[in-house]
DSSP file (Angstrom, degrees, kcal/mol; ACC not computed):
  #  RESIDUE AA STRUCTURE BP1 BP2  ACC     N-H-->O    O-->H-N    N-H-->O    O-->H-N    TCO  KAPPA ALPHA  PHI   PSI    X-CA   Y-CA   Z-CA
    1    1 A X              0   0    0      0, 0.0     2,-0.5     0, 0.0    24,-0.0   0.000 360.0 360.0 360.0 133.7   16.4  -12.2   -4.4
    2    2 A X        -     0   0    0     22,-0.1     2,-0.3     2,-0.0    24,-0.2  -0.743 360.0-171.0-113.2 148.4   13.1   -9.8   -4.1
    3    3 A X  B     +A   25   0A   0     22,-3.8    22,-0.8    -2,-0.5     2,-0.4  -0.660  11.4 177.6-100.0 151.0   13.3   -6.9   -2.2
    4    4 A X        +     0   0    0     -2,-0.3     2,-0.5    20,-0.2   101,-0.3  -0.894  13.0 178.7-143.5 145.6    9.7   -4.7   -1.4
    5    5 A X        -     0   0    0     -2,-0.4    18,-2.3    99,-0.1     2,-0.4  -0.985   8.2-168.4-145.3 124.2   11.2   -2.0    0.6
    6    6 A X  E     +B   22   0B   0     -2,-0.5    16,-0.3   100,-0.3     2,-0.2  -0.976  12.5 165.2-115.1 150.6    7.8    0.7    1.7
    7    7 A X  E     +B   21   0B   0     14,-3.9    14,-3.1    -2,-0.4   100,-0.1  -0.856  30.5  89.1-147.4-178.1    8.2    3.7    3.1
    8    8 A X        +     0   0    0      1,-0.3    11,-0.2    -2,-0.2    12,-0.1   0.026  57.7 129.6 113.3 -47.0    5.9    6.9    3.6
    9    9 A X        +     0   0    0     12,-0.2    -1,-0.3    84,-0.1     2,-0.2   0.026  17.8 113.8 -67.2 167.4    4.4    6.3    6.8
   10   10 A X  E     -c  109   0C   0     98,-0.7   100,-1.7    97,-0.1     2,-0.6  -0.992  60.7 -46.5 167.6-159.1    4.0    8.3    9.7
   11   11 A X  E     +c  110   0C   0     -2,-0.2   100,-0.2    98,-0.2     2,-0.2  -0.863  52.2 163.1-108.0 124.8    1.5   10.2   12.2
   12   12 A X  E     -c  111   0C   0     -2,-0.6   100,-0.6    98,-0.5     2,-0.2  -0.577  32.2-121.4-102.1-174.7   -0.8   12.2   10.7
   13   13 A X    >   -     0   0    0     98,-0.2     3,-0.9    -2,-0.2    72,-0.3  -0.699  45.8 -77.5 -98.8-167.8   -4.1   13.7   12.2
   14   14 A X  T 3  S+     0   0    0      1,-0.3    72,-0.3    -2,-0.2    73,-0.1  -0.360 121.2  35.0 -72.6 143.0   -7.3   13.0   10.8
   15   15 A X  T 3  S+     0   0    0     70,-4.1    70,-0.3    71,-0.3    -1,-0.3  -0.282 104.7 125.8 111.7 -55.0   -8.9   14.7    7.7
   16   16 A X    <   -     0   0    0     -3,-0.9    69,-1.5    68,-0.2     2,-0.2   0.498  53.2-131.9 -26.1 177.3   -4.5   14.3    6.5
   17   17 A X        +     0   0    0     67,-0.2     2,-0.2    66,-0.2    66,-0.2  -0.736  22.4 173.5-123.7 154.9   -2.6   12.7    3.4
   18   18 A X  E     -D   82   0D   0     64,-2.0    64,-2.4    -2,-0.2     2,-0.5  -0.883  18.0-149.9-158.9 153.0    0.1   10.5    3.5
   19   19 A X  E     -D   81   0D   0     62,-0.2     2,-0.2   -11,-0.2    62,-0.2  -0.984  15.1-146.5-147.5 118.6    1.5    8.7    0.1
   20   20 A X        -     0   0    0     60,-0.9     2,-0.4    -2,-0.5   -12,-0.2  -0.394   4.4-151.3 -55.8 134.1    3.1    5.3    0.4
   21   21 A X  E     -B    7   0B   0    -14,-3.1   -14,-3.9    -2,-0.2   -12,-0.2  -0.993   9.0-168.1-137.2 152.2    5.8    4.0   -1.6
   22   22 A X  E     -B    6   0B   0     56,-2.0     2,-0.9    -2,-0.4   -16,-0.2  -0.806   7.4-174.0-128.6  67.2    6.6    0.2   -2.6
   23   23 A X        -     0   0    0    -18,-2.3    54,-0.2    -2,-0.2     2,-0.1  -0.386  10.7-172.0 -87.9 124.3   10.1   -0.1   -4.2
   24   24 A X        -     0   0    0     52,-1.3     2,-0.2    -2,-0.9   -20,-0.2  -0.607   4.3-178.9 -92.9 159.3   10.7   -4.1   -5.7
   25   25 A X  B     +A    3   0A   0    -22,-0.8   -22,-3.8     1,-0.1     3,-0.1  -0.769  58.0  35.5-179.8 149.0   13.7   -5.3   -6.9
   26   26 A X  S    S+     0   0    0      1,-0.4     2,-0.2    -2,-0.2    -1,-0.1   0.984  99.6  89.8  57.4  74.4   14.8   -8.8   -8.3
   27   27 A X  S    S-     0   0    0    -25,-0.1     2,-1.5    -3,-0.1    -1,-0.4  -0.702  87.6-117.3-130.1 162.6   11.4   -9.2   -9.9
   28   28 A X    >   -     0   0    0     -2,-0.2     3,-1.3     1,-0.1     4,-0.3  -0.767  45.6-175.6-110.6  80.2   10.4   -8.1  -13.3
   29   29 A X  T 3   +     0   0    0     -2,-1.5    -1,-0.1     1,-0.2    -5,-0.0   0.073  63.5  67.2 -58.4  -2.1    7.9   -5.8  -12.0
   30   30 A X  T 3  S+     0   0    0      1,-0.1    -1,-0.2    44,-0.1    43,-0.1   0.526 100.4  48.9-111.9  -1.6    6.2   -4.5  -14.5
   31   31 A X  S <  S+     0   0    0     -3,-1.3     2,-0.3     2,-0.1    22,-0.3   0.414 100.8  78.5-102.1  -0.5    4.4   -7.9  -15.6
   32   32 A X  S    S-     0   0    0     -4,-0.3     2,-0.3    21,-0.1    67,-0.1  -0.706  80.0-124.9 -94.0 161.9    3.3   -8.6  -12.0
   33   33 A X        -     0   0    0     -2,-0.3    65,-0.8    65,-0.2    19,-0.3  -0.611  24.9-143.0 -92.4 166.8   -0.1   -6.8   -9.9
   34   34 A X  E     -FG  51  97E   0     17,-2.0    17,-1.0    -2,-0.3     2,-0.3  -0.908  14.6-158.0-142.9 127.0    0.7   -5.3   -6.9
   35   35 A X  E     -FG  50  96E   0     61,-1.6    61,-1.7    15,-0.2     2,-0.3  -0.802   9.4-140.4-108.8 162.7   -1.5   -5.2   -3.6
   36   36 A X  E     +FG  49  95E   0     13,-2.5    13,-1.0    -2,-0.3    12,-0.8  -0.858  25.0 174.6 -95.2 149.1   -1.9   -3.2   -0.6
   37   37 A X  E     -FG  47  94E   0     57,-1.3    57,-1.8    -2,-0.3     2,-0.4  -0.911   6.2-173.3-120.6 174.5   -2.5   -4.6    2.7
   38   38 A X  E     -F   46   0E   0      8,-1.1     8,-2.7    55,-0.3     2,-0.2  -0.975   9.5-158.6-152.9-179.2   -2.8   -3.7    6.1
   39   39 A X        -     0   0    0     -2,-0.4    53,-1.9     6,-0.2     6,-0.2  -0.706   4.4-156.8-165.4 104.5   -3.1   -4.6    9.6
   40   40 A X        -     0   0    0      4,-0.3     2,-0.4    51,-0.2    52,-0.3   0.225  47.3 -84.5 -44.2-162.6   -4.3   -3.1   13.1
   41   41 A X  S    S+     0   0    0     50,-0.1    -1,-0.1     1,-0.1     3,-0.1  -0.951 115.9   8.9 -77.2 136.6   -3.4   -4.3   16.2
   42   42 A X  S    S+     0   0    0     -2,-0.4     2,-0.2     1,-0.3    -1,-0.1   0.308 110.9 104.2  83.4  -8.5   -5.5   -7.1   17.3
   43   43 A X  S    S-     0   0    0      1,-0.1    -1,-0.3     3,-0.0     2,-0.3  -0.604  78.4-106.4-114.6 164.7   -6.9   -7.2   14.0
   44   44 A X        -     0   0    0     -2,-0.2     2,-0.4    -3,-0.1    -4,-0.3  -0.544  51.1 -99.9 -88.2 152.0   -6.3   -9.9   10.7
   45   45 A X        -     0   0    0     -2,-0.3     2,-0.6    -6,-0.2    -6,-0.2  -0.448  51.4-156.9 -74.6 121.5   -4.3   -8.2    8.0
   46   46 A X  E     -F   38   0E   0     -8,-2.7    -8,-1.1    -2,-0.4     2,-0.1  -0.865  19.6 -96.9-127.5 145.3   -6.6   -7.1    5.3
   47   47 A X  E     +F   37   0E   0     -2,-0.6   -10,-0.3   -10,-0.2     3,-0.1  -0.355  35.5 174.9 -54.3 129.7   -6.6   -6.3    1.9
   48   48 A X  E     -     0   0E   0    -12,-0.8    12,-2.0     1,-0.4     2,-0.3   0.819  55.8 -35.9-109.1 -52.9   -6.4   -2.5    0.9
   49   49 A X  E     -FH  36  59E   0    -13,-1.0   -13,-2.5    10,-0.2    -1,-0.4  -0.905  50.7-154.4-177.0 145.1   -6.1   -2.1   -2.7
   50   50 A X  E     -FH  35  58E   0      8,-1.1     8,-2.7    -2,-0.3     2,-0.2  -0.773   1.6-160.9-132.3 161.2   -4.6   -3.6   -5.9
   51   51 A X  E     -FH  34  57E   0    -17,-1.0   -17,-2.0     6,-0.2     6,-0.2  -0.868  13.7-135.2-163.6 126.7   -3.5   -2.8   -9.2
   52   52 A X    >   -     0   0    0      4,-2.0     3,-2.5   -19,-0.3   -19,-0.2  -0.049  30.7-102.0 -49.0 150.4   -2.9   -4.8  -12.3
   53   53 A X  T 3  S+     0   0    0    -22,-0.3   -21,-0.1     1,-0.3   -20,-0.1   0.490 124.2  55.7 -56.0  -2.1   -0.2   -4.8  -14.8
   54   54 A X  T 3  S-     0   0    0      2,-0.2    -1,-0.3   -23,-0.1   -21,-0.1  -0.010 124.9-106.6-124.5  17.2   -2.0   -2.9  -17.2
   55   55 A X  S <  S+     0   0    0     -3,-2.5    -2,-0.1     1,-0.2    16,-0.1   0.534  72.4 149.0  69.9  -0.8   -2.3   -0.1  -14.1
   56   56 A X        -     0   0    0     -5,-0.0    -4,-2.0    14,-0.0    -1,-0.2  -0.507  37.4-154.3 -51.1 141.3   -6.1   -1.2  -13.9
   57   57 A X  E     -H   51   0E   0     -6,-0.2     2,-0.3    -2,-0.1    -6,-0.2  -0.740  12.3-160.6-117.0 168.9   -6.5   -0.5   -9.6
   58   58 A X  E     -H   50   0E   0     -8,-2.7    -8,-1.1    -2,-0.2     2,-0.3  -0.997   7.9-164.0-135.0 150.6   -8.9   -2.2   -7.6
   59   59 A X  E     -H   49   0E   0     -2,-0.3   -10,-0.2   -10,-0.2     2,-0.2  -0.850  20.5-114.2-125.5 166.8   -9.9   -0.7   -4.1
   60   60 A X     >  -     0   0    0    -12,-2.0     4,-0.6    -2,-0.3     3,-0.2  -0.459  38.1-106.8 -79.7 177.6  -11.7   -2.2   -1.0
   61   61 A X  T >4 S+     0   0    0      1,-0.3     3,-1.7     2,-0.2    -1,-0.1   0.978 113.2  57.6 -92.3 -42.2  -14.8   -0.8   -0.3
   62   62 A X  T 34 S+     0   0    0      1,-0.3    -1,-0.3     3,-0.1     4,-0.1   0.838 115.3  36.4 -43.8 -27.2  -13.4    1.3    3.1
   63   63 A X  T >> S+     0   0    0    -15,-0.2     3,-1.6    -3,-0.2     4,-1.5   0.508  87.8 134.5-109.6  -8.2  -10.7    3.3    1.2
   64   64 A X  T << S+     0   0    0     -3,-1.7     2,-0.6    -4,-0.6     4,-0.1  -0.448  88.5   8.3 -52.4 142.2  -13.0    3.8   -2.3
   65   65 A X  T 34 S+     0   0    0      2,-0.3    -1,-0.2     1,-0.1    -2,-0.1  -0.140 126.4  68.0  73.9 -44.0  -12.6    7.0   -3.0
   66   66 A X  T <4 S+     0   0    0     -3,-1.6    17,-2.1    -2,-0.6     2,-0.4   0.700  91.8  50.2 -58.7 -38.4   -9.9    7.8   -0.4
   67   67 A X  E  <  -E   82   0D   0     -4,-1.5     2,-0.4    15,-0.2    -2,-0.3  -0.988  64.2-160.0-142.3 117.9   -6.7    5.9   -1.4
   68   68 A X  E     -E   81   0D   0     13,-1.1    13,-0.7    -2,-0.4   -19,-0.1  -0.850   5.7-162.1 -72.2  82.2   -5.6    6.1   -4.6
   69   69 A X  E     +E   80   0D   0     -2,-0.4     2,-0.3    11,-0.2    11,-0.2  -0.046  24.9 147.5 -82.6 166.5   -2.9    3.1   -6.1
   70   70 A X  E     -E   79   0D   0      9,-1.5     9,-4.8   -19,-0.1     2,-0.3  -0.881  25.5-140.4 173.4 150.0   -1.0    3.7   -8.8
   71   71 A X  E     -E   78   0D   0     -2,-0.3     2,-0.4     7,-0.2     7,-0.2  -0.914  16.6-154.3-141.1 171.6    2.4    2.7  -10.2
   72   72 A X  E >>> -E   77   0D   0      5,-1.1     3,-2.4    -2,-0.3     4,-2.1  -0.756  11.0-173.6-136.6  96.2    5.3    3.4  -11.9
   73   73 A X  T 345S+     0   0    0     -2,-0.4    -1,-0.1     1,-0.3   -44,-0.1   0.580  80.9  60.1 -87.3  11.3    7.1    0.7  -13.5
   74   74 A X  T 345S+     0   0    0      1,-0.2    -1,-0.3    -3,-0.1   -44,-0.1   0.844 113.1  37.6 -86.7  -1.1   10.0    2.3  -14.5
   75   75 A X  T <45S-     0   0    0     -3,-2.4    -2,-0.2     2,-0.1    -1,-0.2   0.521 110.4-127.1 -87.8 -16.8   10.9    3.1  -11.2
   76   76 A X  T  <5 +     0   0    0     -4,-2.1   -52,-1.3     1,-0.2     2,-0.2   0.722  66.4 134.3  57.7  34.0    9.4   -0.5  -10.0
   77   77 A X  E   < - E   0  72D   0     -5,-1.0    -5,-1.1   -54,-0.2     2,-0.4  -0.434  47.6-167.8 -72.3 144.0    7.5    1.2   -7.8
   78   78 A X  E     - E   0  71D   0     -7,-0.2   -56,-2.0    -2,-0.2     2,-0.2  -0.982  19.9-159.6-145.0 150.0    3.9    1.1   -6.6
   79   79 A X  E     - E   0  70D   0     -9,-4.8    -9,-1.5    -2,-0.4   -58,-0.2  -0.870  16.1-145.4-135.0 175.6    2.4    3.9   -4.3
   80   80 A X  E     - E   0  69D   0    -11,-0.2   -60,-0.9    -2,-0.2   -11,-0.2  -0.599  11.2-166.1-159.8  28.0   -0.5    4.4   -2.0
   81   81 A X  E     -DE  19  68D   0    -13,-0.7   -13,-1.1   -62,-0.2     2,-0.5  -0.214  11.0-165.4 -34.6 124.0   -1.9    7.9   -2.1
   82   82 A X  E     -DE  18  67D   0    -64,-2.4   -64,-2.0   -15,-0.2   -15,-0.2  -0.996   7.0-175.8-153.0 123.7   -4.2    8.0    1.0
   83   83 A X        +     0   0    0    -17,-2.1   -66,-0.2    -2,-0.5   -68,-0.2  -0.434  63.2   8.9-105.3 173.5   -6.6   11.1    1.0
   84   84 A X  S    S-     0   0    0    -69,-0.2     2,-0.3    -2,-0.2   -68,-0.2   0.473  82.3-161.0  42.7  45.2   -8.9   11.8    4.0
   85   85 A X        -     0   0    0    -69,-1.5   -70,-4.1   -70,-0.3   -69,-0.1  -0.624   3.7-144.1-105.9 141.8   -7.7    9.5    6.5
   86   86 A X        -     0   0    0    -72,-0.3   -71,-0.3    -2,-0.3    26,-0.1   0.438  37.4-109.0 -19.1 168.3   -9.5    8.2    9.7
   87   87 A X  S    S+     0   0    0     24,-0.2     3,-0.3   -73,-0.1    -2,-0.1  -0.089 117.3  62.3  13.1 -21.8   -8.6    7.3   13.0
   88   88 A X  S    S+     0   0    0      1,-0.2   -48,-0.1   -48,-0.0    -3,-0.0   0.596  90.9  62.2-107.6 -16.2   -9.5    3.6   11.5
   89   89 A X        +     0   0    0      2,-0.0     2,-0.5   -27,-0.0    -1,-0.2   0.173  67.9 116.0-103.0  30.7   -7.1    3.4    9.1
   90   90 A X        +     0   0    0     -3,-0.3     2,-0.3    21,-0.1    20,-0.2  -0.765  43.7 109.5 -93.9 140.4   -4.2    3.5   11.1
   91   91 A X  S    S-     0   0    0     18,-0.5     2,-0.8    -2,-0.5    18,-0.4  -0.974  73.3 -62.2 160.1 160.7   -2.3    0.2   10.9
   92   92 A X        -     0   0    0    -53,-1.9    16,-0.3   -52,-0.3     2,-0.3  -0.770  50.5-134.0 -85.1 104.0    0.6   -1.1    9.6
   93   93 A X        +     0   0    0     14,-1.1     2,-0.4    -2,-0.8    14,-0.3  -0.337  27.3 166.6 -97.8  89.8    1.2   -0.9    5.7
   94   94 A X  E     -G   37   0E   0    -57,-1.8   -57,-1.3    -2,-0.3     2,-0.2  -0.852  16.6-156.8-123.2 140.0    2.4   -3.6    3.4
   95   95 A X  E     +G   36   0E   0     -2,-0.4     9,-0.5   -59,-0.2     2,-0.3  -0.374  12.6 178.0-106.2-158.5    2.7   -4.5   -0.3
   96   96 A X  E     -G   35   0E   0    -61,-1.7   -61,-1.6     7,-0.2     2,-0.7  -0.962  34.4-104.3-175.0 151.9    3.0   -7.7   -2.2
   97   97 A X  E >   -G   34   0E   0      5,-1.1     3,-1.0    -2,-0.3   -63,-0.3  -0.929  51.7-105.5-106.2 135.8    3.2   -9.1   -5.6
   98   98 A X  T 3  S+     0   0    0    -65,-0.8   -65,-0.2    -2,-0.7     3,-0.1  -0.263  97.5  13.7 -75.6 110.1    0.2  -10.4   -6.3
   99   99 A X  T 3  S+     0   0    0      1,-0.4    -1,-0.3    -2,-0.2     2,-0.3   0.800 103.3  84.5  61.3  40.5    0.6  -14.4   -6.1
  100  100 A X  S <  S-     0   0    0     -3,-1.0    -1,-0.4     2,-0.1     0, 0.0  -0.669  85.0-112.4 -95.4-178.0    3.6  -15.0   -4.5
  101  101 A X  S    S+     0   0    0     -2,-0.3     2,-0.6    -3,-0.1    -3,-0.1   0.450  77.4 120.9 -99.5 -21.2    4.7  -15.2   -0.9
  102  102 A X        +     0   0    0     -5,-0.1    -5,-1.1    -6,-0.1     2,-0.2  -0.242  32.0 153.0 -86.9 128.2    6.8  -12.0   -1.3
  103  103 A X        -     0   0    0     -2,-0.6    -7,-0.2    -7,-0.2   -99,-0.1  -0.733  35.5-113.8-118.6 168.0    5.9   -8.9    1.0
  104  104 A X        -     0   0    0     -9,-0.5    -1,-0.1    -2,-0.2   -99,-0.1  -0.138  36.9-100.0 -80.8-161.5    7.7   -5.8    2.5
  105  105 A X        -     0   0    0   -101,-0.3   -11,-0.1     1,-0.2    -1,-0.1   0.540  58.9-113.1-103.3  -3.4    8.3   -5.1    5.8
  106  106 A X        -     0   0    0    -13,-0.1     2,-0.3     1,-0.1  -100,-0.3   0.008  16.2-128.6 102.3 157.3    5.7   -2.9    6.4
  107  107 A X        -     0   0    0    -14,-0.3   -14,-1.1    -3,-0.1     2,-0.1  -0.902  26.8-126.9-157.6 136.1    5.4    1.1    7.3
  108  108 A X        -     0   0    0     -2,-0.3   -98,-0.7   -16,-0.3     2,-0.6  -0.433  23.5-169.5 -93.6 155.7    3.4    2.1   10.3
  109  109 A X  E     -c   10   0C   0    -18,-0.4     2,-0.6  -100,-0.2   -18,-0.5  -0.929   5.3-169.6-141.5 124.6    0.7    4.8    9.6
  110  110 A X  E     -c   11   0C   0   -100,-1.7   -98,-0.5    -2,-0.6   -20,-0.1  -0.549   9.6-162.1-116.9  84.0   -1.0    6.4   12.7
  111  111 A X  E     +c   12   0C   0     -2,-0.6     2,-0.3  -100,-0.2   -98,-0.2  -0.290  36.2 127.8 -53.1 119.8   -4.0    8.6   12.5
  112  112 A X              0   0    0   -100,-0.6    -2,-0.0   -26,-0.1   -25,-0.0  -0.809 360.0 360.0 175.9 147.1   -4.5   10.7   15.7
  113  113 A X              0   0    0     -2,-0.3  -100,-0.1  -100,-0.2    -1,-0.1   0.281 360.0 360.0 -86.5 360.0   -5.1   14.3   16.8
């Protein structure tokens, strides 16, 4: 059975960090990519940032430069490092293994003075 369990969120203000974490289990996790996603309220859930098995990342164009991904596969882990953060990027937080159906459960992240 796969697990994606994230954790890491919370309220920051703007200009903050926050770093995600994405712990799998019952997958062999180190041959899969790994995305981010997210989702406002009111808004479609959009891709954040990805990262290949060979730890090549890929970013969307809002967060380039901002959000780092990176993983650690002996931990089976994938993280989120989120620099510099917005008022815009507050939303809820999810990962995924990259072509399958399986996601976490999400971690809320809230931007606000």
């Amino acid at each position: 059975q796969v697990q994606l369990v994230e954790s890491g969120g919370g309220l920051v203000q703007p200009g903050g960090s926050l770093r995600l974490s994405c712990a799998a289990s019952g997958i062999y996790f180190s041959i899969y990519a790994m995305d981010w996603y997210r989702q406002a309220p009111g808004k479609q859930r959009e891709w954040v940032a990805g990262i290949f098995s060979d730890g090549r990342p890929n970013y969307a164009n809002s967060v380039n430069g901002r959000f780092t991904i990176s993983r650690d596969n002996a931990q089976n882990t994938v993280y989120l490092q989120m620099n510099s953060l917005k008022p815009d990027d507050t939303a809820v937080y999810y990962c995924k293994v990259v072509g399958t159906s399986h996601w976490g459960q999400g971690t809320q992240v809230t931007v606000s003075s």
